[in-house]
C-alpha positions, -999 to 999 in steps of 0.1 A, spaced: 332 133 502 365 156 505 344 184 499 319 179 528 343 172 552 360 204 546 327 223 546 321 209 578 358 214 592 354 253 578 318 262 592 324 239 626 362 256 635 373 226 636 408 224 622 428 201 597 446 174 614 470 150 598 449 123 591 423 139 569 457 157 548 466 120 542 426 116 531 429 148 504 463 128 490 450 102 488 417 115 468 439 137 441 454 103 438 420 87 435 411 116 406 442 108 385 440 74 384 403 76 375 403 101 351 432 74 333 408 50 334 380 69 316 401 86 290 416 46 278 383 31 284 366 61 258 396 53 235 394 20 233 356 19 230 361 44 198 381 26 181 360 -6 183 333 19 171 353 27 142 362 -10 131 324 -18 131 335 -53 139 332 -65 173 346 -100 169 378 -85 148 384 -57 180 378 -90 206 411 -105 187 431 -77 189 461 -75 210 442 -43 229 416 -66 247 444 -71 277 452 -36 279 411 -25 283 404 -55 312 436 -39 331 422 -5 327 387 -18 338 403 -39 369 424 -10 380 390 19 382 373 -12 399 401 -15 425 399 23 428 368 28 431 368 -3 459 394 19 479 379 48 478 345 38 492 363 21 518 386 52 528 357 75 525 334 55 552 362 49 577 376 84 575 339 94 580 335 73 608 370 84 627 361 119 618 326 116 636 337 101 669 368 129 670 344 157 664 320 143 695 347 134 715 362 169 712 325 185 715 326 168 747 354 174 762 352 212 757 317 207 771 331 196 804 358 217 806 336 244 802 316 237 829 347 229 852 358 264 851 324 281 855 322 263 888 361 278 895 355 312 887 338 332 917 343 369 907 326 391 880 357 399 868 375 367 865 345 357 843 348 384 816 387 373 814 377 340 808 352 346 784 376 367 765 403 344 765 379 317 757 370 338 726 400 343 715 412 311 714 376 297 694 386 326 666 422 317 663 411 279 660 386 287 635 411 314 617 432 283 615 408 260 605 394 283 577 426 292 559 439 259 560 402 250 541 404 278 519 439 262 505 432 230 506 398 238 484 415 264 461 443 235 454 418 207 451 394 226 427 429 244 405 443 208 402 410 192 392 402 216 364 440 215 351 433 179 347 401 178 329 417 207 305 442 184 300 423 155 293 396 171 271 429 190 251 438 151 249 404 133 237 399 163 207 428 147 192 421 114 190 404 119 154 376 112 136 368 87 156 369 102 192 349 132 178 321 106 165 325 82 196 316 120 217 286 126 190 270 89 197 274 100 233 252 127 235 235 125 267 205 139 250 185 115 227 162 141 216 186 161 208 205 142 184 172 134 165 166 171 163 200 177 149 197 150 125 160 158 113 176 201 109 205 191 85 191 155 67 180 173 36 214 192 36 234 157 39 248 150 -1 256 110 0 251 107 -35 293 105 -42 296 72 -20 266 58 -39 284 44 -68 323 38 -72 339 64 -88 376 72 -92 387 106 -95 422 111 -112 442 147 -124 444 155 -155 480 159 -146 482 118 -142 478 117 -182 501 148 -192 519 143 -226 548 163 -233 556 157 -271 525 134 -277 542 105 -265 560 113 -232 534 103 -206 541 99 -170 534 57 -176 557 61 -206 587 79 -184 584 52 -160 592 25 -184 623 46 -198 633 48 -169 641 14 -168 654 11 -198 683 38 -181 689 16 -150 699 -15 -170 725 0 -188 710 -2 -224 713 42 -231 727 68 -202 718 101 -223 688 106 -245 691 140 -264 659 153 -285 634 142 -312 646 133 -344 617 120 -368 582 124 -359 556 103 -378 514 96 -374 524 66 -349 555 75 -335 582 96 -326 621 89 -327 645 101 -306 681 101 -303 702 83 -276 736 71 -265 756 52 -240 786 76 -228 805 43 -216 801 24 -246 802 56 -275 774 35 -289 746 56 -304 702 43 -308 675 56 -319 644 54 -293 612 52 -310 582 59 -287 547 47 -299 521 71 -291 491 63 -268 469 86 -248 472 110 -284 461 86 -316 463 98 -350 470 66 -367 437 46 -357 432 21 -388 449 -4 -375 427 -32 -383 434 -45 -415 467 -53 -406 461 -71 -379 429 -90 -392 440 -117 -403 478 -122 -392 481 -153 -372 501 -138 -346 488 -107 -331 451 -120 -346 439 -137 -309 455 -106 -294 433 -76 -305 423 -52 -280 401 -22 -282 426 -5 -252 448 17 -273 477 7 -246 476 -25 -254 468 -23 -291 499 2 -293 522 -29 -273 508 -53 -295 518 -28 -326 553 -18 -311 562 -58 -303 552 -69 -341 575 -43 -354 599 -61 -329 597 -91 -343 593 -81 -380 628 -59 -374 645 -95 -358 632 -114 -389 647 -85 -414 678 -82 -394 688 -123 -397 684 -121 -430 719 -117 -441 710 -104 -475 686 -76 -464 699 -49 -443 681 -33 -416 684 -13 -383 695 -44 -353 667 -37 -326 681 -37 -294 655 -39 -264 616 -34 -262 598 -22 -231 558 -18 -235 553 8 -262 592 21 -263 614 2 -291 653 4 -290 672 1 -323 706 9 -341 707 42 -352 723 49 -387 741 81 -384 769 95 -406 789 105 -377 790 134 -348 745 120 -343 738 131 -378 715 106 -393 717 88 -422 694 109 -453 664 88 -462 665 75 -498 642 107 -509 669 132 -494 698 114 -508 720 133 -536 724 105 -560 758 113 -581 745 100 -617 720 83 -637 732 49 -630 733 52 -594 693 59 -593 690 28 -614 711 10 -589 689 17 -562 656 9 -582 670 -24 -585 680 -27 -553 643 -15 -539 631 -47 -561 658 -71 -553 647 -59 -518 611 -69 -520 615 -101 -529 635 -112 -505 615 -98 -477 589 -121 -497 603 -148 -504 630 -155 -473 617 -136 -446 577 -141 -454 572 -107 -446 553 -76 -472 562 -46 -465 529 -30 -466 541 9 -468 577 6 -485 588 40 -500 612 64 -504 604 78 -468 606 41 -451 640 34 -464 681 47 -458 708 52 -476 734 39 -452 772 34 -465 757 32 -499 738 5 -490 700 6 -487 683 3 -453 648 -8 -453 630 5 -414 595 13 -401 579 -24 -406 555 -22 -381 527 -28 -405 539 -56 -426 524 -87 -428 531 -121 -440 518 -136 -473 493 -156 -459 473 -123 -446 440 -117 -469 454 -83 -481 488 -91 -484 487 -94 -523 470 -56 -527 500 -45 -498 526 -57 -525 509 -42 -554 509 -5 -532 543 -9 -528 551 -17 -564 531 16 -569 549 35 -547 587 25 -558 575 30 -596 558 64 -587 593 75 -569 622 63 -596 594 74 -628 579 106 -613 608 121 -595 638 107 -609 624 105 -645 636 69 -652 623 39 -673 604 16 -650 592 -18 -651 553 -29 -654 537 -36 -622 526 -67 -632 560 -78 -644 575 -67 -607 547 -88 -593 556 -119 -612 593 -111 -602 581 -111 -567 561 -138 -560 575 -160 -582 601 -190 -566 633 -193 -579 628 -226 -594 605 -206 -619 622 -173 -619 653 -180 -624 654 -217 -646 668 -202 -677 695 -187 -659 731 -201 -664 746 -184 -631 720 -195 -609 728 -230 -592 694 -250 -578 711 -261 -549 718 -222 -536 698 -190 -525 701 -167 -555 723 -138 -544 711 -102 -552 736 -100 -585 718 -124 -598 687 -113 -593 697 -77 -608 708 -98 -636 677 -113 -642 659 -76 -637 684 -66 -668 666 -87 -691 626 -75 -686 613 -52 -705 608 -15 -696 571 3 -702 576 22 -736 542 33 -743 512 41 -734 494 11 -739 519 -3 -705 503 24 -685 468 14 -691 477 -18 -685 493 -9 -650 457 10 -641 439 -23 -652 464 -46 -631 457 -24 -605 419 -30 -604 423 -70 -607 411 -87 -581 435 -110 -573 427 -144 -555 449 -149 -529 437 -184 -518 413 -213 -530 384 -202 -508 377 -172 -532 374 -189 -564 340 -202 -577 334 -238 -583 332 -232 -619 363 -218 -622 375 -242 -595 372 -273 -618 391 -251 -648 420 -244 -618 418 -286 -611 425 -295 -649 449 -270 -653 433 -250 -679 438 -214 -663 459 -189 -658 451 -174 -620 468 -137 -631 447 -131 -661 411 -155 -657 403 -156 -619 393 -119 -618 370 -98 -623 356 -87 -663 365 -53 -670 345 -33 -695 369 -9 -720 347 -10 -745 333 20 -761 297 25 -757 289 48 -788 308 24 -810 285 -7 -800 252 20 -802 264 24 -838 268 -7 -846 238 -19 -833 217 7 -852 222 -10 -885 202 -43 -873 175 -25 -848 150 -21 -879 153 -57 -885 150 -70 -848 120 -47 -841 90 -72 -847 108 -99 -831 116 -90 -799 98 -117 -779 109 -142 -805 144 -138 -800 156 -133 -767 172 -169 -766 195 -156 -803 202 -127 -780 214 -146 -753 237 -168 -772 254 -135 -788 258 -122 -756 276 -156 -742 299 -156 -776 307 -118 -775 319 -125 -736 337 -156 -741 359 -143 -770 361 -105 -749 374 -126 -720 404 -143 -740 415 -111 -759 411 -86 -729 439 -66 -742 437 -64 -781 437 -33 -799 401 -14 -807 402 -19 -839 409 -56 -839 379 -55 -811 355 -36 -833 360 -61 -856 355 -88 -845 328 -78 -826 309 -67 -861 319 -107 -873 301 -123 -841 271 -104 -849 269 -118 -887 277 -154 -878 245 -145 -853 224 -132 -878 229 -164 -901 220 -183 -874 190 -167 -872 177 -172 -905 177 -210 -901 168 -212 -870 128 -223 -862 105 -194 -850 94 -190 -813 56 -191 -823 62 -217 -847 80 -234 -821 50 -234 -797 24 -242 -822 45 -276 -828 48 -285 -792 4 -278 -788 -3 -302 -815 23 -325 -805 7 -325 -767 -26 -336 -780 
């Protein structure tokens, strides 16, 4: 309405009085406060847009805030309808009132002026004065306009500048706007086909391959994380570099400056696996057996805390000595390190430079002695003792690396213990060219309680733990393997199948176990054929001519040999071949005399068809 009335006032010479400068104030006023009111309103209005919740944008705190802005451009708009109309109306009764009076006065001096030439003065003056009145008038219009249109396009630049960065959300509340409807279908009908929603279709999470980035095949960012903690409470403030590396874990050399204590850090691996049969140790073992887990995270914490506890059991065992672990956190163990001094470890038994025959002897018998007390006190087998899994510490022998050991109750423990015997007896024989004992005898040694073992013994007392001298002592008195004959006897213990619990054994041989009448290291397992087979073809070649016609007729004479030769091969299983051969050729005579007076099978059945009628 501004705008008019200064069209008017510029093409009508009428000039700018006071009042209608107060009415231009008062309009820039009007278009700022307006202009507020639409910018907050649009805000507000996107972001309800964006929450796509109109109840949840009604709670918010910004519900006052938009009913002020809304009253205020109501109150506005109000004032300026009512200063527009009366300003129109004053202006219009000044403009007619002026029109009028310059009317009159007009014709006043017309009536006044007599002479030709008093008329031209007065029309020139009269001119004059109507063109500097509308000079006036115009430039005061011209700046008045130019201001009024420069301050109005500052302030939408402004507030357009202002709107682009609200976001996302202003730029999609300006996109829903679109004053076109046809338009926007257009536009969305152009690029639909080019629109790829097919990544927010299902839930997918994308992750670097620089989350999962090992450094030494164990150091992963998860892994820092928890040694990092292991720092901040104190246990180690230095850890230096890897000592040991192995197909589960690596071990790495620490220290705490304050204390001058040294560790050793072993670190389980898990994002890289190379020891993955993990099962049959943990099938089976009570305590980790309701925890299995196909994760290798949490198989590998599962792994790390049973070596945990398996090093506590060794380590309160006053007669067995082993590394004291310190602190476990997730897959990272913390234990004593055994160094010689200056972070040199302690050599392994392999590496060790033993001085003389008797020292390697002294160890043999401690790696025994050793075994069966992890058996017997601790209820623990080893399950991979060797010369790598053991230290020679103060010339004392350290046993480590138990996380695979399980307890005697475990289905495989008894083929565990007969590896290690292997492995100890393959070491001291092999390497260090000494008399061993027979496997078998160090598994009676083992598993054998003391009440047994040791009841000869005068040095033992019932009433005490045996102590390890006396346990060497009783090694002293077994006999070593001499000959052959005890290495074929090892390869045949190792091929027993040994019954570890009652659940295995047949009820035939269940009722022989009930009455006492067996021995559960030499009958409940499995027959094992030595004998030669050209030697029975041979012998069997004298009587084939003899048995040819009566093959039908004799399969029950057959049968009973067969039973005879097994039940006297099953009670000397370890005799010499000639003793076998032997008697072998005996059971067949006593067979063969049977035979002769024993009835016919034909004869037999004729018998039983006369008797039936």
């Amino acid at each position: 309405m501004s705008g008019i009335f200064g069209l008017l006032s510029l093409f009508t010479s009428h000039p700018i009085n006071f009042v209608q400068w107060v009415y231009y104030t008062l309009n820039c006023f009007i278009l700022f406060v307006t202009t507020w009111c639409y910018i907050s309103v649009r805000k507000l209005a996107s972001q309800s847009l964006a929450s796509n919740n109109s109840s949840a944008f009604l709670n918010q705190e910004s519900n006052l805030t938009l009913l002020g802005v809304i009253a205020l451009f109501v109150v506005v708009y109000i004032l300026d309808f009512f200063t527009g109309n009366l300003f129109m109306i004053y202006l219009t009764n000044l403009w007619f009132e002026e029109e009028y009076s310059s009317t009159k006065n007009t014709s006043t001096s017309t009536t006044t002026v007599k002479s030709s030439k008093d008329v031209s003065k007065y029309l020139a003056k009269r001119v004059s004065e109507t063109l500097s009145l509308q000079s006036a008038s115009e430039t005061y219009e011209v700046v008045v306009s130019l201001f009024t249109v420069i301050l109005t396009e500052i302030v939408r630049i402004y507030f357009v500048n202002y709107s682009e960065d609200e976001g996302d959300s202003g730029r999609s509340f300006n996109v829903a706007n679109t004053s076109n409807a046809r338009e926007k279908a257009d536009i969305i009908d152009r690029y639909a086909d080019k629109i790829n929603l097919d990544q927010f279709s299902t839930h997918r999470i994308t992750r670097d391959k620089a989350l999962r980035a090992t450094v030494d095949q164990v150091l992963d960012p998860r892994t820092l994380r928890f040694l990092s903690k292991i720092f901040k409470n104190g246990t180690i403030t230095k850890i230096n570099g890897c000592v040991s590396t192995g197909k589960e874990a690596n071990i790495y050399y620490a220290e705490n400056e304050e204390t001058s204590k040294e560790f050793a850090v072993k670190i389980y691996k898990t994002s890289i696996l190379v020891f993955k049969d993990r099962t049959r140790y943990v099938v089976g073992e009570h305590r980790f057996g309701e925890r299995q887990s196909k994760n290798p995270r949490q198989m590998v914490k599962n792994w790390a805390e049973k070596e945990f506890r398996n090093l506590k059991r060794l380590y309160s065992q006053p007669l067995i000595n082993s590394p004291k672990p310190i602190e476990l956190r997730e897959n990272i163990l913390v234990m004593e390190y055994l160094t010689k001094g200056k972070g040199e470890p302690s050599p392994k038994l392999r590496d060790h430079s033993f001085s003389d025959m008797n020292e390697i002897v002294h160890y043999y018998h401690e790696m025994l002695v050793l075994m069966r007390i992890m058996f017997q006190r601790c209820r623990l087998v080893h399950a991979d003792l060797s010369e790598y899994n053991t230290i020679v510490h103060d010339s004392k022998l350290f046993v480590f690396d138990v996380s695979q050991s399980v307890e005697p109750d475990h289905p495989m423990a008894m083929d565990f213990l007969r590896m290690d015997i292997k492995n100890v007896n393959d070491f001291f024989n092999r390497i260090k060219k000494i008399n061993v004992y027979a496997e078998r005898d160090i598994f009676k040694f083992v598993i054998t309680p003391d009440e047994i073992l040791l009841k000869g013994m005068s040095t033992w007392v019932k009433t005490e733990e045996p102590t390890k001298e006396i346990l060497t002592e009783f090694l002293s008195t077994m006999n070593l393997k001499t000959s052959d004959d005890d290495e074929f006897n090892d390869e045949v213990f190792r091929s027993l199948h040994l019954v570890s619990s009652l659940h295995n054994i047949d009820e035939r041989d269940f009722n022989k176990f009930t009455n006492g009448d067996i021995d559960t290291l030499v009958d409940l397992v499995g027959s094992v054929k030595v004998e030669d087979e050209t030697e029975d073809k041979s012998n069997t070649d004298d009587d084939s001519s003899d048995e040819e016609d009566e093959d039908g007729e004799d399969d029950e004479e057959d049968d009973d040999e067969i039973e005879a030769l097994d039940a006297s091969s099953r009670l000397k299983k370890f005799e010499n071949k000639d003793d076998k051969k032997l008697r072998k050729q005996q059971a067949k005579e006593e067979a063969r005399e049977k035979r002769k007076n024993k009835m016919k099978k034909h004869v037999k059945k004729k018998l039983v068809k006369k008797g039936k009628k």
